[in-house]
C-alpha positions as CSV (number, residue, x, y, z in Angstrom):
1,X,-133.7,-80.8,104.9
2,X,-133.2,-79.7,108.5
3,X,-136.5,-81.5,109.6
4,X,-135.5,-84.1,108.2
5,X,-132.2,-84.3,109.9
6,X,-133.1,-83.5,113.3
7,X,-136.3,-86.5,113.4
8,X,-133.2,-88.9,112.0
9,X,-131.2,-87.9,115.4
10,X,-133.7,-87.4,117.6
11,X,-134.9,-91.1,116.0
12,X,-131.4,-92.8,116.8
13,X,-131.2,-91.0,119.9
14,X,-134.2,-92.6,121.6
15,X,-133.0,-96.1,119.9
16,X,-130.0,-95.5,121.6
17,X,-131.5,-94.7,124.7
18,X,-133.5,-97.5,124.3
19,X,-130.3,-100.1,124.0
20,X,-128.4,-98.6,126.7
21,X,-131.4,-99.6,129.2
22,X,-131.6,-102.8,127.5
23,X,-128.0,-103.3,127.9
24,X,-127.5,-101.8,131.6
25,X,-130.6,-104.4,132.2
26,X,-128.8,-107.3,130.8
27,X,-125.0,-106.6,132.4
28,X,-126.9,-106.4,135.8
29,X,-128.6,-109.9,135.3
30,X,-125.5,-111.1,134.0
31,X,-123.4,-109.3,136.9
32,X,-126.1,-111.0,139.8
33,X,-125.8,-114.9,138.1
34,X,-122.1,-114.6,138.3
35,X,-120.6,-116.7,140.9
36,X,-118.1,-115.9,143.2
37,X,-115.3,-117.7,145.1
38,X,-117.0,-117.8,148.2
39,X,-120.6,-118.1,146.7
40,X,-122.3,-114.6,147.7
41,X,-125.5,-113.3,146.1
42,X,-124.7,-116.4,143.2
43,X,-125.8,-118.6,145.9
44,X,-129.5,-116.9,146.5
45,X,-130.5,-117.3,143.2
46,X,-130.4,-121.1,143.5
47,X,-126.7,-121.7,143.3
48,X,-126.1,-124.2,140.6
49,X,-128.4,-123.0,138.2
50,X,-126.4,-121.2,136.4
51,X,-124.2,-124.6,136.0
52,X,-127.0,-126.1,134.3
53,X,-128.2,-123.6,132.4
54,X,-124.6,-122.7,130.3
55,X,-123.1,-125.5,131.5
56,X,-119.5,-126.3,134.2
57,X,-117.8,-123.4,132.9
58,X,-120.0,-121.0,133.8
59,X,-117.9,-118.1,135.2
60,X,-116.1,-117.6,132.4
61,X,-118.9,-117.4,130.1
62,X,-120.8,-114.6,132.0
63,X,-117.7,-113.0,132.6
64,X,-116.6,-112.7,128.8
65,X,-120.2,-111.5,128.2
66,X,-120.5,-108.6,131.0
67,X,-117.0,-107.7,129.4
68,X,-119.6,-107.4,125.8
69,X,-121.9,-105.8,127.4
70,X,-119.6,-103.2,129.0
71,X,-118.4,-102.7,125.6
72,X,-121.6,-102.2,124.2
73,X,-122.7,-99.9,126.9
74,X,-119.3,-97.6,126.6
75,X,-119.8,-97.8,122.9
76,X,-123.6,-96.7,122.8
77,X,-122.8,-93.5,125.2
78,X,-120.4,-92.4,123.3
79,X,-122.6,-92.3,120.4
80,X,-125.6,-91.3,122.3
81,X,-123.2,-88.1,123.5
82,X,-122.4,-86.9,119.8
83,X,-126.4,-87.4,118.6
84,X,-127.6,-85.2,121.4
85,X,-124.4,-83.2,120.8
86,X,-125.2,-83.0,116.7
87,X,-129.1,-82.7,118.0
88,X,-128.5,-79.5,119.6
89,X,-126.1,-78.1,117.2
90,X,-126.9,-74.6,117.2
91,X,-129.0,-74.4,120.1
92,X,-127.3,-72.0,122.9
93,X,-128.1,-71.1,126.6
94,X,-126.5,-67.8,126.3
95,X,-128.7,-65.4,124.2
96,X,-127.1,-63.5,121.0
97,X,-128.9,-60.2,121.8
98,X,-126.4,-57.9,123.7
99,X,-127.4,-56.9,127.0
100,X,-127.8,-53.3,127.5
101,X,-124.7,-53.1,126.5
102,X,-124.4,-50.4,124.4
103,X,-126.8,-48.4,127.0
104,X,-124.2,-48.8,129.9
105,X,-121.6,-47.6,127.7
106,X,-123.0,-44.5,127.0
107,X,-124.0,-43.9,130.3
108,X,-120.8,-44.6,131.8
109,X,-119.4,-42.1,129.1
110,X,-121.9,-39.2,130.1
111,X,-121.1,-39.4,133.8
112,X,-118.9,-37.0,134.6
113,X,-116.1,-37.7,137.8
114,X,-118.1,-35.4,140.1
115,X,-120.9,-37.8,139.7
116,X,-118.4,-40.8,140.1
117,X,-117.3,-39.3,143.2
118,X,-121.0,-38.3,144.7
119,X,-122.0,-42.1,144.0
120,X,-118.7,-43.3,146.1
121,X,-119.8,-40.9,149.1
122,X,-123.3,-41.9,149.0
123,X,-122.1,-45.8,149.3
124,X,-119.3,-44.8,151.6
125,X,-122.0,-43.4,154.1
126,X,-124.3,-45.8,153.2
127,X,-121.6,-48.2,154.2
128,X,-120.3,-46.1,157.3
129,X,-123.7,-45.7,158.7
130,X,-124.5,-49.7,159.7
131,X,-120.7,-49.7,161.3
132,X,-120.6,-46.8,163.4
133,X,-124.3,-48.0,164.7
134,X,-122.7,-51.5,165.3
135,X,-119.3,-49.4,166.8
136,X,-121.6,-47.6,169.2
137,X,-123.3,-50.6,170.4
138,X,-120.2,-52.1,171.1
139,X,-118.6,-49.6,173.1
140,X,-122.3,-49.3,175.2
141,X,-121.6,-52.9,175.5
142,X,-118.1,-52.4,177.1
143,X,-118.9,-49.1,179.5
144,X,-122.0,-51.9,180.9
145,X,-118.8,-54.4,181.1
146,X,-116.5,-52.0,182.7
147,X,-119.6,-50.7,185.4
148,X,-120.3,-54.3,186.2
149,X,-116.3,-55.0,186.6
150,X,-116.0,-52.1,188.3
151,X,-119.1,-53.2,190.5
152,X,-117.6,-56.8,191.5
153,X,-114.4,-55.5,192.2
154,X,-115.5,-53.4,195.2
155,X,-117.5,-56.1,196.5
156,X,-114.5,-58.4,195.8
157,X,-112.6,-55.3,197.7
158,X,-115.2,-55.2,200.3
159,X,-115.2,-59.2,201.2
160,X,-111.2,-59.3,201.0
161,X,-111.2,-56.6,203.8
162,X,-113.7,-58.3,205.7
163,X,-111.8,-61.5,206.0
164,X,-108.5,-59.6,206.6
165,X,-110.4,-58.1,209.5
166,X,-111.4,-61.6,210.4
167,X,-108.0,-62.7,210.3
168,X,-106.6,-60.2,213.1
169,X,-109.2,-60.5,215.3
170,X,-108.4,-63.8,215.1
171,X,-104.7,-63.2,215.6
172,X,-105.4,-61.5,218.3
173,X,-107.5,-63.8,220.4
174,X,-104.5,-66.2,219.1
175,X,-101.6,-64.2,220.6
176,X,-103.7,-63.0,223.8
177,X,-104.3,-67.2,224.0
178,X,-100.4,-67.1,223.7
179,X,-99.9,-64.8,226.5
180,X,-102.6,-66.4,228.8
181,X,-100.8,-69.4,228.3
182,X,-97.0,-68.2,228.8
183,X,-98.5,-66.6,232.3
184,X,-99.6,-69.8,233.2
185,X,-96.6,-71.5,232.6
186,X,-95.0,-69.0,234.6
């Protein structure tokens, strides 16, 4: 009886399949001879040949029968939805054996706290071991930063007192200009 049932809906499921790309087919003929206001892709397909074919009143034939067709194609999914839905009635992803389950609970039961605790060090370290490495390289990292900050700031030190010392003797030869100059004048 079963057999029977499921070759009936897998039979009206690939009929409907079958009219819903016969359908989609016909609404985007129907859609493309459609004219609009300003003439658009109606005009490509030779314009007034839809005129002649259904006659002066064209546009609102093909529009009452994309409406049909929409209908028809909205109706036909539906239906399509509840034979695949009846078709696989029974049929599950998720399997009805239990998963170890029974397994992990008596294991969980048997471990004592101690255990519990040993597992959390062993992760904790596990854990601890990648971020002091990573902590380590950091600070090596900043020490090389600090040396080489260190490093610019006595040459920085070095060319600051250098131009100071510029400066004077420069000064200098100003204010002994000054007094050459005053003794002149005098």
């Amino acid at each position: 009886m079963f057999s029977v049932l499921s070759s009936w809906l897998s039979f009206f499921s690939t009929l409907s399949l079958v009219i819903l790309i016969i359908v989609g087919i016909f609404m985007i003929l129907v859609i493309l001879m459609q004219r609009p206001k300003q003439e658009g892709l109606g005009a490509a397909f030779g314009g007034g040949m839809t005129n002649q074919m259904f006659g002066a009143h064209t546009t609102n034939v093909l529009e009452k029968l994309t409406f049909k067709l929409a209908i028809i194609f909205i109706v036909f999914c539906f239906a399509r939805s509840i034979l695949l839905a009846k078709q696989n009635q029974g049929v599950t992803l998720i399997s009805e054996q239990p998963i170890a389950t029974q397994s992990i609970a008596t294991d969980t039961a048997q471990t004592t706290e101690n255990e519990l605790e040993n597992i959390v060090e062993k992760i904790k370290t596990q854990l601890d071991e990648p971020a002091q490495e990573k902590q380590n390289e950091a600070e090596q990292v900043a020490q090389e930063v600090n040396g080489e900050a260190d490093k610019v700031a006595e040459e920085v030190k070095g060319e600051v007192e250098q131009v100071v010392e510029e400066v004077k003797g420069e000064a200098d030869k100003v204010d002994s200009l000054k007094a050459t100059k005053t003794d002149l004048a005098s």
